[in-house]
Biopython code that builds the backbone (N, CA, C, O; Angstrom):
import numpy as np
from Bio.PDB.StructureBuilder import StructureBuilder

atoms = [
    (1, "UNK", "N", (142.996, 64.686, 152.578)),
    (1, "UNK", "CA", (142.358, 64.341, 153.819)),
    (1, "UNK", "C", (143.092, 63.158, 154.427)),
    (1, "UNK", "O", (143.444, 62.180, 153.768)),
    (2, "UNK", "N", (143.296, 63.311, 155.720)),
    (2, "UNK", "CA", (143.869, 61.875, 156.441)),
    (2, "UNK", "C", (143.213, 60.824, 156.551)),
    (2, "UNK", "O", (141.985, 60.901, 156.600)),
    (3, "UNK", "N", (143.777, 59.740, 156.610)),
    (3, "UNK", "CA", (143.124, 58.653, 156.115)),
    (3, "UNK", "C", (142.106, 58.188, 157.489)),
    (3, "UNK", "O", (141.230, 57.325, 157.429)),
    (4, "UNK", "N", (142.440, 58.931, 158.616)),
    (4, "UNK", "CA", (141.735, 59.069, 159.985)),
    (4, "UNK", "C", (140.448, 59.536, 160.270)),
    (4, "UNK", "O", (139.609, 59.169, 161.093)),
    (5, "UNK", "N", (140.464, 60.814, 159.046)),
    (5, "UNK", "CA", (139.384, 61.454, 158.740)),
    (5, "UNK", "C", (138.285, 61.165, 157.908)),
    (5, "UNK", "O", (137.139, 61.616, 157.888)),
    (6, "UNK", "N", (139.003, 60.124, 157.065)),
    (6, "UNK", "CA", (138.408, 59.559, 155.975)),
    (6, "UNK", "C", (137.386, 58.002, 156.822)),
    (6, "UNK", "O", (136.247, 57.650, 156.516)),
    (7, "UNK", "N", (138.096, 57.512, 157.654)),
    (7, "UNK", "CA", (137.436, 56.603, 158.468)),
    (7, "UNK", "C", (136.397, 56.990, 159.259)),
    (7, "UNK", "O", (135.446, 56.239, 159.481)),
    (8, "UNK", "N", (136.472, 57.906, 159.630)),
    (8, "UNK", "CA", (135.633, 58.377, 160.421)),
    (8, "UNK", "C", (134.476, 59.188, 160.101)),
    (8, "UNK", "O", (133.735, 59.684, 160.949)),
    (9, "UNK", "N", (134.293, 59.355, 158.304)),
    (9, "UNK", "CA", (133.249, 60.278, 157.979)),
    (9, "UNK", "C", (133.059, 59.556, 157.001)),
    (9, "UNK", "O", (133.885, 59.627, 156.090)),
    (10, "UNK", "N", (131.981, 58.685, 156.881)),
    (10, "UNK", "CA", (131.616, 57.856, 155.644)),
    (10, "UNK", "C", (130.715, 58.685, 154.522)),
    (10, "UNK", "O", (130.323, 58.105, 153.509)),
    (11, "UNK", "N", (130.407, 60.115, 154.778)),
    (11, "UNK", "CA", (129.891, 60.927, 153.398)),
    (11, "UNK", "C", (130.652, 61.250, 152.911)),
    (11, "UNK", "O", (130.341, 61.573, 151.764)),
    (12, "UNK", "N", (132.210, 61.455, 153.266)),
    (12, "UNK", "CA", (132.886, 61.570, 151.971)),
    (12, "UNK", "C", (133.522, 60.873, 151.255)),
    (12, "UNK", "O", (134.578, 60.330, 151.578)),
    (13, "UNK", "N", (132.958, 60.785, 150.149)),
    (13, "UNK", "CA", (133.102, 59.711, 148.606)),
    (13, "UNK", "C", (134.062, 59.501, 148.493)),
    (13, "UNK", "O", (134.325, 58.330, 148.767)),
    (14, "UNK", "N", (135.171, 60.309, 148.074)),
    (14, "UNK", "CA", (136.571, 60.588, 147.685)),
    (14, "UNK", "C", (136.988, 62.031, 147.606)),
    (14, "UNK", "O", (136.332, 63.060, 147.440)),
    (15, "UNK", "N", (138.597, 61.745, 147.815)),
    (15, "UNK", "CA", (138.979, 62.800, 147.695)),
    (15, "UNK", "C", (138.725, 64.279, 146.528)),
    (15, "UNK", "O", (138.687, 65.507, 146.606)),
    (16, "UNK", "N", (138.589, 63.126, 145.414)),
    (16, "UNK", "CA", (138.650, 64.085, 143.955)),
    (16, "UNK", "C", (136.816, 64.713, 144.571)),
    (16, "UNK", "O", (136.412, 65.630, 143.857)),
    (17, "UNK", "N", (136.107, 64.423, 145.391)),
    (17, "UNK", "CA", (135.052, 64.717, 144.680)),
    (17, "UNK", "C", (134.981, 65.729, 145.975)),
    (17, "UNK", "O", (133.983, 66.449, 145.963)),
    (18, "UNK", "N", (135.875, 65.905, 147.093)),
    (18, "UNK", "CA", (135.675, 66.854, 148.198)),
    (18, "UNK", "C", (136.303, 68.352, 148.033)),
    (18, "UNK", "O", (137.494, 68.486, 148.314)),
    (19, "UNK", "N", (135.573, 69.458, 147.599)),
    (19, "UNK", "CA", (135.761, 70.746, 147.251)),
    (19, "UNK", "C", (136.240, 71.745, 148.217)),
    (19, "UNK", "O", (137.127, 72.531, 147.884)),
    (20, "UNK", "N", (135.717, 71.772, 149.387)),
    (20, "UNK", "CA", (136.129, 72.171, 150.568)),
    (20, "UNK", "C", (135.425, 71.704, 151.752)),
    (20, "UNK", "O", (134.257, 71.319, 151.796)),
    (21, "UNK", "N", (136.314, 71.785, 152.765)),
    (21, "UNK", "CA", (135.669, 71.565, 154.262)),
    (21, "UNK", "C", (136.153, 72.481, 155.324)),
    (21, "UNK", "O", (136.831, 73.470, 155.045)),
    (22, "UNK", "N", (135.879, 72.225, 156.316)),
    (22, "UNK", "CA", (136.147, 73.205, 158.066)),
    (22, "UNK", "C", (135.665, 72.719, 158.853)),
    (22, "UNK", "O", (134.630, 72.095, 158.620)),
    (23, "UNK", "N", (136.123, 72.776, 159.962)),
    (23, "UNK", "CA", (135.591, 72.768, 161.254)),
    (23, "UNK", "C", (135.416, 73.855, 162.023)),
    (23, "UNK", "O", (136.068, 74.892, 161.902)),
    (24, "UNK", "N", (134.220, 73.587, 163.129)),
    (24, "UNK", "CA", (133.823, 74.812, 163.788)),
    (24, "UNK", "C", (133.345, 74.362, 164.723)),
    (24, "UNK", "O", (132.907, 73.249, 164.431)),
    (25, "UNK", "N", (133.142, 74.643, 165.892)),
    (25, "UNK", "CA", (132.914, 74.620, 167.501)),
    (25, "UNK", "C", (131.443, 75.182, 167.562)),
    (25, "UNK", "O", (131.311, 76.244, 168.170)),
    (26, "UNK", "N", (130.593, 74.747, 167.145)),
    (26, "UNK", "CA", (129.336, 74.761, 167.539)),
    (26, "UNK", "C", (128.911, 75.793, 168.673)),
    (26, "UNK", "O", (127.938, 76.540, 168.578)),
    (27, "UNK", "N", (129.565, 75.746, 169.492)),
    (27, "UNK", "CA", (129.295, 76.778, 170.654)),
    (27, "UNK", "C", (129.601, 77.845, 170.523)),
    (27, "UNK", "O", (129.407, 78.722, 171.365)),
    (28, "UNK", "N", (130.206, 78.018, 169.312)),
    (28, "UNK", "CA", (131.104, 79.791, 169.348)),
    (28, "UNK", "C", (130.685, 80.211, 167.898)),
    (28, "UNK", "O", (130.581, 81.402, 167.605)),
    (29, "UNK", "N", (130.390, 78.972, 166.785)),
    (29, "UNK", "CA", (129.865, 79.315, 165.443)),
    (29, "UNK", "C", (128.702, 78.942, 164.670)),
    (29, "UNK", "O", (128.769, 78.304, 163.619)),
    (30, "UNK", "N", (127.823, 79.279, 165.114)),
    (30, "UNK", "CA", (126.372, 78.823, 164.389)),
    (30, "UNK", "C", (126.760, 77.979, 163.195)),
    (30, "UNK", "O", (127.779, 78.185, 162.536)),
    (31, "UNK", "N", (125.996, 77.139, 162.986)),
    (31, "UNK", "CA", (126.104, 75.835, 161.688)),
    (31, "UNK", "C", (126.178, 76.427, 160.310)),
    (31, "UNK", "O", (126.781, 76.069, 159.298)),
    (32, "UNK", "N", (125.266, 77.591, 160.609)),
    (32, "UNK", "CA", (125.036, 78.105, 158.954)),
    (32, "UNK", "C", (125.778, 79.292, 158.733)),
    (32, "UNK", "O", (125.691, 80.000, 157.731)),
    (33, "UNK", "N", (126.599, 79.500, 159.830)),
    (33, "UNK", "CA", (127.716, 79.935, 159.041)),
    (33, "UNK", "C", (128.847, 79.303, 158.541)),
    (33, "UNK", "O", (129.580, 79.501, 157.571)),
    (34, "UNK", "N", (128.803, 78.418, 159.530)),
    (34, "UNK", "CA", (130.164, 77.311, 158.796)),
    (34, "UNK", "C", (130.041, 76.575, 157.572)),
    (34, "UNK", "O", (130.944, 76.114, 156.874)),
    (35, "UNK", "N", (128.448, 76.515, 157.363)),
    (35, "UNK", "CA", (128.091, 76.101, 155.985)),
    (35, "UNK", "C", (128.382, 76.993, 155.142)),
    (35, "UNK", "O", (129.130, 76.518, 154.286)),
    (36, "UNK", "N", (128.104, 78.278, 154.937)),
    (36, "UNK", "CA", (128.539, 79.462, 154.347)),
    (36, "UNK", "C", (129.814, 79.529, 153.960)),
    (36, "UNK", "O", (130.197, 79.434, 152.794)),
    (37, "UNK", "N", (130.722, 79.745, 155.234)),
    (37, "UNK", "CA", (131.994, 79.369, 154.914)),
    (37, "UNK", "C", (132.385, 78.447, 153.540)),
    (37, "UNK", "O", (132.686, 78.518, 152.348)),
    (38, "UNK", "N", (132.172, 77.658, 154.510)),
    (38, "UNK", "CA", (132.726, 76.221, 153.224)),
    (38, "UNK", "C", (132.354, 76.440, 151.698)),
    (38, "UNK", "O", (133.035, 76.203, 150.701)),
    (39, "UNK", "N", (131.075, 76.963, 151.808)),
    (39, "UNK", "CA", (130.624, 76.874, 150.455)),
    (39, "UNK", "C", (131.241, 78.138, 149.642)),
    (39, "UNK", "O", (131.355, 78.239, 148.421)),
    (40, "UNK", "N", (131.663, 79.214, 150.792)),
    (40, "UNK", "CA", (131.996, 80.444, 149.936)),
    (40, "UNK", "C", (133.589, 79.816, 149.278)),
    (40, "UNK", "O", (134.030, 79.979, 148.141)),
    (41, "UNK", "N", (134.044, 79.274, 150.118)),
    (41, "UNK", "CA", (135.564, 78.001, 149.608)),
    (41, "UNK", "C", (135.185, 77.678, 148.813)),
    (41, "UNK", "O", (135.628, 78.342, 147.876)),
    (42, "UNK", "N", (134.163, 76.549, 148.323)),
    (42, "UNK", "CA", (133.793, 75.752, 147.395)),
    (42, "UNK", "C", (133.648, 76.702, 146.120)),
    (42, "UNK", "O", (134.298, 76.457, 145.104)),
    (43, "UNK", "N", (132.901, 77.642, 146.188)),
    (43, "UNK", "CA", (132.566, 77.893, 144.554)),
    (43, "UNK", "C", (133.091, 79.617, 144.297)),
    (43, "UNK", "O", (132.796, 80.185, 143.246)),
    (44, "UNK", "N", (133.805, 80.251, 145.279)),
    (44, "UNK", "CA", (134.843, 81.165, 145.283)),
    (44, "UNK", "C", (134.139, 82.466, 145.112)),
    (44, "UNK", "O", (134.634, 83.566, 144.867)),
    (45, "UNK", "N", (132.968, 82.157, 145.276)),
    (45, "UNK", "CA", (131.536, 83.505, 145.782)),
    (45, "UNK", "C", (131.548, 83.791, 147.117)),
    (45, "UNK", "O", (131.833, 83.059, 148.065)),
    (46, "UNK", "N", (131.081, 85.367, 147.076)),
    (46, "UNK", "CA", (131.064, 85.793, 148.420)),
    (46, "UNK", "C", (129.721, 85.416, 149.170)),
    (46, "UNK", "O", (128.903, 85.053, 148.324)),
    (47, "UNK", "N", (129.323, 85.381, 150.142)),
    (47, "UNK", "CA", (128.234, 85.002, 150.508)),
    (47, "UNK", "C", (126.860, 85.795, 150.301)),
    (47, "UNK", "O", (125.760, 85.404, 150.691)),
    (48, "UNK", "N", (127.112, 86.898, 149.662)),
    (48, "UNK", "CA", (125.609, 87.350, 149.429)),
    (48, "UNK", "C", (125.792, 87.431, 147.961)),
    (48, "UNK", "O", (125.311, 88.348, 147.294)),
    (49, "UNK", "N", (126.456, 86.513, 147.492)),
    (49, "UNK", "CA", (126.215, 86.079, 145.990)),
    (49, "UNK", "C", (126.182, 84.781, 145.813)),
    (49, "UNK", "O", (126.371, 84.250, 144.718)),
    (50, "UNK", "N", (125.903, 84.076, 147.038)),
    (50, "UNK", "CA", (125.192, 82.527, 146.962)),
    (50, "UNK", "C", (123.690, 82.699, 147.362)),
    (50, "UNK", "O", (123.389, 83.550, 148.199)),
    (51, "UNK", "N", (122.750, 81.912, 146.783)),
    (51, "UNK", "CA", (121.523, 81.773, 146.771)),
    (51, "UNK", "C", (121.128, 81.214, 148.961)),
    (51, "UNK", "O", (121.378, 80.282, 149.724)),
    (52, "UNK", "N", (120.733, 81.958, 148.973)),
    (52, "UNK", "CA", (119.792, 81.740, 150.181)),
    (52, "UNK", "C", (119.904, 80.332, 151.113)),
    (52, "UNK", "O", (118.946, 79.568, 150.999)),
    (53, "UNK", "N", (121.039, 79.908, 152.063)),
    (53, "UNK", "CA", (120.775, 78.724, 152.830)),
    (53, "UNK", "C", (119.162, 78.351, 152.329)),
    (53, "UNK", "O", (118.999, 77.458, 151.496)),
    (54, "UNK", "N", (118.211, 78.959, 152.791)),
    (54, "UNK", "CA", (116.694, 78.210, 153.204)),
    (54, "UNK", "C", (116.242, 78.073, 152.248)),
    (54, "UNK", "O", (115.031, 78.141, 152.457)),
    (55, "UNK", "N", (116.412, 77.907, 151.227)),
    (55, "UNK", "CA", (116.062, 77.427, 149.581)),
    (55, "UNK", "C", (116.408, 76.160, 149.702)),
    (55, "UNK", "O", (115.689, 75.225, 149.350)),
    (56, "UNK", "N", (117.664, 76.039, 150.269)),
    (56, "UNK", "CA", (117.871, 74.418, 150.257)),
    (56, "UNK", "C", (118.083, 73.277, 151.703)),
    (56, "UNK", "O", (118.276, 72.063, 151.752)),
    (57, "UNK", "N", (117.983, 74.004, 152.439)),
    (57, "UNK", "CA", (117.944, 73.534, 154.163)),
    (57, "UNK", "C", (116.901, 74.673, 155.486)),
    (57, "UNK", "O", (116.893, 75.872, 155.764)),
    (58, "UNK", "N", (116.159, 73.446, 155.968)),
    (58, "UNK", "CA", (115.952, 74.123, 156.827)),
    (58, "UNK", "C", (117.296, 74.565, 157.962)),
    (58, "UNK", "O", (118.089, 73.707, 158.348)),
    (59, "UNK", "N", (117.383, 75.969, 158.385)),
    (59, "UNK", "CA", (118.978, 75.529, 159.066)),
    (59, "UNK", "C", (118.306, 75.796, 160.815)),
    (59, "UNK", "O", (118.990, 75.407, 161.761)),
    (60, "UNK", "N", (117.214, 76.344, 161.013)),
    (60, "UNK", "CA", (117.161, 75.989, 162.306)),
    (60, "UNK", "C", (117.065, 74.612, 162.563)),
    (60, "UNK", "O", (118.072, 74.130, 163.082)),
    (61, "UNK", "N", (116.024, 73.757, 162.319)),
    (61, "UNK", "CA", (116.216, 72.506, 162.167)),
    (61, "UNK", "C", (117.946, 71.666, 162.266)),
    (61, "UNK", "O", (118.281, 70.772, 163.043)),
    (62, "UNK", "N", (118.687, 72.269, 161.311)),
    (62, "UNK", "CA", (120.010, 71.709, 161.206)),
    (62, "UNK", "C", (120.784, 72.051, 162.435)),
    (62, "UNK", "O", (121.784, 71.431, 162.797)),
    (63, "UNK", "N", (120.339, 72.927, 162.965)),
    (63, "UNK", "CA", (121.404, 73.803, 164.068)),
    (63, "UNK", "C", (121.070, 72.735, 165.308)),
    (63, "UNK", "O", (121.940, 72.244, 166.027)),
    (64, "UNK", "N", (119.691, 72.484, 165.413)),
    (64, "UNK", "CA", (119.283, 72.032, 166.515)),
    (64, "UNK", "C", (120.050, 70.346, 165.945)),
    (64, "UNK", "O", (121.021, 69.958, 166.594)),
    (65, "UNK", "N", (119.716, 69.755, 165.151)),
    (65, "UNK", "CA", (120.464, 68.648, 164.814)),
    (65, "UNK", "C", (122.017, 68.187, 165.351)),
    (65, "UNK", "O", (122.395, 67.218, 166.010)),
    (66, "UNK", "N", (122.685, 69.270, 164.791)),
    (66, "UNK", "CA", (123.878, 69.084, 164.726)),
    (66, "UNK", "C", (124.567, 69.505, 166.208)),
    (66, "UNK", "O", (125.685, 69.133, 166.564)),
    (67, "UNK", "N", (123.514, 70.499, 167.120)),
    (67, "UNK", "CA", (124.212, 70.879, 168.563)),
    (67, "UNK", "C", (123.673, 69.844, 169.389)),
    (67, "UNK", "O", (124.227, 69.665, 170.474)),
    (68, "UNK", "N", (122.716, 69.145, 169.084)),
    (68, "UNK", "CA", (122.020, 67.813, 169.947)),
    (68, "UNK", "C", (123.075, 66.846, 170.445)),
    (68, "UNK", "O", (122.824, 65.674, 170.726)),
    (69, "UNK", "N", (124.493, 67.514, 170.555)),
    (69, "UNK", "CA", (125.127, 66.064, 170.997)),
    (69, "UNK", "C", (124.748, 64.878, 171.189)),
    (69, "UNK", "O", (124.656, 64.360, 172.301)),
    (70, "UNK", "N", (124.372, 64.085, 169.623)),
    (70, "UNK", "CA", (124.490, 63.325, 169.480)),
    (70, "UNK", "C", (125.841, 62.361, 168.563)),
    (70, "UNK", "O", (125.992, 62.397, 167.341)),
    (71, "UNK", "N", (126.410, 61.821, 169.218)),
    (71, "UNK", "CA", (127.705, 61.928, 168.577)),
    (71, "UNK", "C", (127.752, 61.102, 167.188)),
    (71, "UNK", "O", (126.889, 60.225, 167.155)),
    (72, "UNK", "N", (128.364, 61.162, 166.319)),
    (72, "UNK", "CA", (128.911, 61.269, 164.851)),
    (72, "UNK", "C", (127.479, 61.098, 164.042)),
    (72, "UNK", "O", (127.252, 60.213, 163.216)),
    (73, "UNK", "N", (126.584, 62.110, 164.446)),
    (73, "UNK", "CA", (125.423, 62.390, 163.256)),
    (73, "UNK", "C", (126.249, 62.938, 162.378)),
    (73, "UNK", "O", (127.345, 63.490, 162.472)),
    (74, "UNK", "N", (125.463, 62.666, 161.432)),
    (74, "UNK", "CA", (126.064, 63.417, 159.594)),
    (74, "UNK", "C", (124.515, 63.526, 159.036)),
    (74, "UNK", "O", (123.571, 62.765, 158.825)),
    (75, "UNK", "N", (124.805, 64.861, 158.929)),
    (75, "UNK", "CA", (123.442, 65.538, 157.674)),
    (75, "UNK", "C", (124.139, 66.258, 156.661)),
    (75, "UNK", "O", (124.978, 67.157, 156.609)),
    (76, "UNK", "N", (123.186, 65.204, 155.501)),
    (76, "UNK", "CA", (123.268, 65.988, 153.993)),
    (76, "UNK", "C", (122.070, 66.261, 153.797)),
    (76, "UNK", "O", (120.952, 65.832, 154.083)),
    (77, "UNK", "N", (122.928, 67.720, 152.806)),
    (77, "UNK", "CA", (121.614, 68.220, 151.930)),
    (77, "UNK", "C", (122.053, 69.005, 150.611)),
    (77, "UNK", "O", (122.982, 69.802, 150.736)),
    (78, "UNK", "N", (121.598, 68.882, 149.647)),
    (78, "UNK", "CA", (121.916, 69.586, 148.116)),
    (78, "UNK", "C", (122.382, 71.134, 148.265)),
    (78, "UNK", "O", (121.747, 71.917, 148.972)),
    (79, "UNK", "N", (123.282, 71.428, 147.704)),
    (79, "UNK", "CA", (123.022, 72.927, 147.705)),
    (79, "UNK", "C", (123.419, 73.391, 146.107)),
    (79, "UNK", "O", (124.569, 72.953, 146.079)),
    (80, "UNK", "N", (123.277, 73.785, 145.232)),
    (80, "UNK", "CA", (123.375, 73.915, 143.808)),
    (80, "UNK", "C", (123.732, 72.402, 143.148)),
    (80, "UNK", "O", (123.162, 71.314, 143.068)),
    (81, "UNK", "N", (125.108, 73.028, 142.695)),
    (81, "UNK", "CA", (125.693, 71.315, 142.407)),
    (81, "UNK", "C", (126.928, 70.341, 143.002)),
    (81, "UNK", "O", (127.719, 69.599, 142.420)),
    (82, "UNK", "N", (126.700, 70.747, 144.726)),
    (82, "UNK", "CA", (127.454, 70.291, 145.454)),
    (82, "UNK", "C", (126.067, 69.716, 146.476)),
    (82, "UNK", "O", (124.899, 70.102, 146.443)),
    (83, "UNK", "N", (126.789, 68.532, 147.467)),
    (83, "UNK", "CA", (126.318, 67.689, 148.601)),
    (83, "UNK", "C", (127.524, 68.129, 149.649)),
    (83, "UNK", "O", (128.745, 68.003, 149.555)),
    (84, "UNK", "N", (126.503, 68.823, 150.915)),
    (84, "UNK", "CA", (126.922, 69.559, 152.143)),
    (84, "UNK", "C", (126.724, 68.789, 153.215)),
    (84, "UNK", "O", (125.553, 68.527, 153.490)),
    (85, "UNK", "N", (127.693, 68.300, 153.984)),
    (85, "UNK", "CA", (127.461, 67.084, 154.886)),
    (85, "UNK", "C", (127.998, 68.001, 156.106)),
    (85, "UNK", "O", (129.150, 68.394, 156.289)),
    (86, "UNK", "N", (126.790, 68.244, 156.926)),
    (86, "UNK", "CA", (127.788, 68.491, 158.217)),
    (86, "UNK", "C", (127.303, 68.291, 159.600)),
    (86, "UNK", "O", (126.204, 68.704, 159.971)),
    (87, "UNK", "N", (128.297, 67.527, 160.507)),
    (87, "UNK", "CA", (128.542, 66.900, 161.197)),
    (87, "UNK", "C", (128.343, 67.305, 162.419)),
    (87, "UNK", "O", (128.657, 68.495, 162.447)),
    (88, "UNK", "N", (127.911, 66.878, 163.674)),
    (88, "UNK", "CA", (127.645, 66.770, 165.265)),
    (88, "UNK", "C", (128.926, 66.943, 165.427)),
    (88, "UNK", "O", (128.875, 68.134, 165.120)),
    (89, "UNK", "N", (130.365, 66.727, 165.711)),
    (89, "UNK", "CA", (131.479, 67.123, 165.867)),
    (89, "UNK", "C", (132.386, 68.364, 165.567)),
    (89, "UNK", "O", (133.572, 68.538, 165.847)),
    (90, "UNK", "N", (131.377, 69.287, 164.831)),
    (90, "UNK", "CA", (131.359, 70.657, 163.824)),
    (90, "UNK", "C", (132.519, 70.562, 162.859)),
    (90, "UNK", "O", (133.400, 71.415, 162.960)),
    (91, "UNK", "N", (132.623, 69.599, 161.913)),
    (91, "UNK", "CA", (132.694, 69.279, 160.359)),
    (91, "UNK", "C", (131.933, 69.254, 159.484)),
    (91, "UNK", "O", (131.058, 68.403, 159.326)),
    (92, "UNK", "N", (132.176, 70.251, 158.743)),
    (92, "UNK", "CA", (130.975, 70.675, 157.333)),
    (92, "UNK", "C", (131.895, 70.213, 156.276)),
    (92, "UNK", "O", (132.935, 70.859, 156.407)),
    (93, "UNK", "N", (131.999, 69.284, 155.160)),
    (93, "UNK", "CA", (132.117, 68.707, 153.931)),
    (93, "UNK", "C", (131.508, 69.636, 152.963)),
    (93, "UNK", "O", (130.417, 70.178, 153.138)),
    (94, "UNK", "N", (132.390, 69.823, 151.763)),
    (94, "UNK", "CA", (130.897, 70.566, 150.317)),
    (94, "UNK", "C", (131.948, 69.718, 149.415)),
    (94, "UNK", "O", (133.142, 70.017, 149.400)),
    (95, "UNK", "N", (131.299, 68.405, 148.502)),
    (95, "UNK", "CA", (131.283, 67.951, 147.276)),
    (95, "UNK", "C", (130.802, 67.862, 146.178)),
    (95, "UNK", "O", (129.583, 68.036, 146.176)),
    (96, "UNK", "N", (131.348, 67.617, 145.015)),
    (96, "UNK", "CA", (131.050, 68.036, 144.036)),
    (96, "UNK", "C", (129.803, 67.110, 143.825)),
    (96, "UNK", "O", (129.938, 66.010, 144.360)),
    (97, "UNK", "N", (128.993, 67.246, 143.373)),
    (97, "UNK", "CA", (127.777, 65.818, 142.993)),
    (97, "UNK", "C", (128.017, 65.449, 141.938)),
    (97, "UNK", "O", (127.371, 64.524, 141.446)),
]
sb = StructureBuilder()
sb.init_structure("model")
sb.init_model(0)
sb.init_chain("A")
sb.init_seg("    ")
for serial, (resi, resn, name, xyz) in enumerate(atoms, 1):
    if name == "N":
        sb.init_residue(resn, " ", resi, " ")
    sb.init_atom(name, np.array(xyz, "f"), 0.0, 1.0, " ", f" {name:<3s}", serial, name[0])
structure = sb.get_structure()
């Protein structure tokens, strides 16, 4: 990660502990898929062999969060044994916990 990126997103810990990330344009990619995404990166499962977004996030809630242009919000939330941070700028983080 650039050290630009790293300034600018204080949920991520360190490098060793960041599994995958992406960006996505909010206007063209719903949140919970970009969460999907990332996470299908992160733990190398397809997405209908990861457990259910809404087990662990509300994602309408998140959608409305994260499209609220409000600028550099960051929401975490657990998802197995990773922390999913994703961002008003459409940057989704998945680290290891």
């Amino acid at each position: 990660m650039r050290e630009e990126e790293r300034a600018s997103s204080p949920a991520v810990v360190s490098d060793d502990a960041l599994v995958a990330s992406t960006t996505a344009d909010w206007e063209r990619t719903p949140p919970a898929v970009a969460v999907v995404e990332a996470l299908e990166a992160a733990t190398g499962r397809a997405a209908t062999d990861l457990p259910p977004l809404a087990e662990w996030v509300e994602m309408d809630s998140l959608s409305d969060l994260v499209r609220a242009g409000t600028p550099s919000l960051l929401v975490q939330f657990r998802y197995e044994t990773f922390v999913v941070t994703v961002g008003s700028d459409g940057r989704v983080f998945v680290e290891e916990r």
